[in-house]
C-alpha angles and dihedrals in degrees: 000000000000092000104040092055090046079052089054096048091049093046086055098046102044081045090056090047097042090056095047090057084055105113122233115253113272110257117218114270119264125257112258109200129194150202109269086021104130102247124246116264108234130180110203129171102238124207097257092071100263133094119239121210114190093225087066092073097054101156103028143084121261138187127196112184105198108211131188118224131358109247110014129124103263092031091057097045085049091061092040086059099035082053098041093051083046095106085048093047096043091062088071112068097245145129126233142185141165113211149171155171092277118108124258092260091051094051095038083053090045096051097042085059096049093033104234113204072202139071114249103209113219124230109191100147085047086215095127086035083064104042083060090050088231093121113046102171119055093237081034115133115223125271113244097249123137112211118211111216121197122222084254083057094243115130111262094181140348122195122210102175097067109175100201097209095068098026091125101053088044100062097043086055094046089049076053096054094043091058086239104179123256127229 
């Protein structure tokens, strides 16, 4: 009897270990995007009440800032810097958005709060998130990366060392830099 419950035991143990070395089912390899690669279209609902569909700006710029969670630290002074360079950005005929993987409540609460002169797109389903290879898990939050979008709707830059402080300057220089057209 001794040695049939110590076989028990042992069966137990080497079958719990055994199922910890199984490996976790292979996710689906995350986009890479380029510079020159045709953006993906998306149609997200913004904080201002209306959706916006990428295809409705053809021939113009447009910026899309990927962040990763309302409310947070980095996230907040993102948007503080994206609203105060608002007057600077607004003199290049572009459109720009911030936007997640929160859902519209949550961002129209957000930028209530911080007072966006901007709408903030919500991501919920993580589906464009993931075309832009921006969201790689499905509960995954969104890398803080801005994509740059030409008026052809091919990606001219895309930054992926956001420093949330000066976003907003930084956009308005890199529209500069890009030659984006003024108003």
């Amino acid at each position: 009897m001794f040695k049939a419950g110590i076989a028990a035991i042992l069966c137990t143990v080497f079958a719990g270990v055994a199922g910890a070395q199984t490996p976790a089912p292979a996710q689906a390899p995350a986009v890479e995007l380029k510079v020159g690669d045709k953006a993906p279209d998306f149609t997200l609902p913004g904080t201002d009440g209306k959706t916006h569909k990428l295809s409705d700006y053809k021939g113009k710029t447009v910026v899309v800032a990927w962040y990763p969670k309302a409310f947070t630290g980095g996230c907040t002074a993102e948007c503080k810097a994206f609203t105060s360079s608002g007057e600077t950005i607004k003199k290049f005929d572009v459109a720009y958005f911030m936007a997640s993987v929160d859902d519209p409540e949550t961002n129209k609460k957000f930028a209530e709060q911080e007072m966006a002169n901007f709408p903030m797109l919500s991501d919920p389903d993580r589906k464009v998130g993931t075309a832009y290879g921006v969201v790689t898990s499905p509960t995954g939050v969104a890398k803080r990366w801005t994509f740059y979008i030409g008026p052809d709707g091919k990606i001219l830059y895309i930054e992926k060392n956001v420093k949330t402080e000066t976003a907003g300057a930084d956009l308005a220089a890199k529209l500069a830099e890009l030659n984006v057209k003024k108003k």
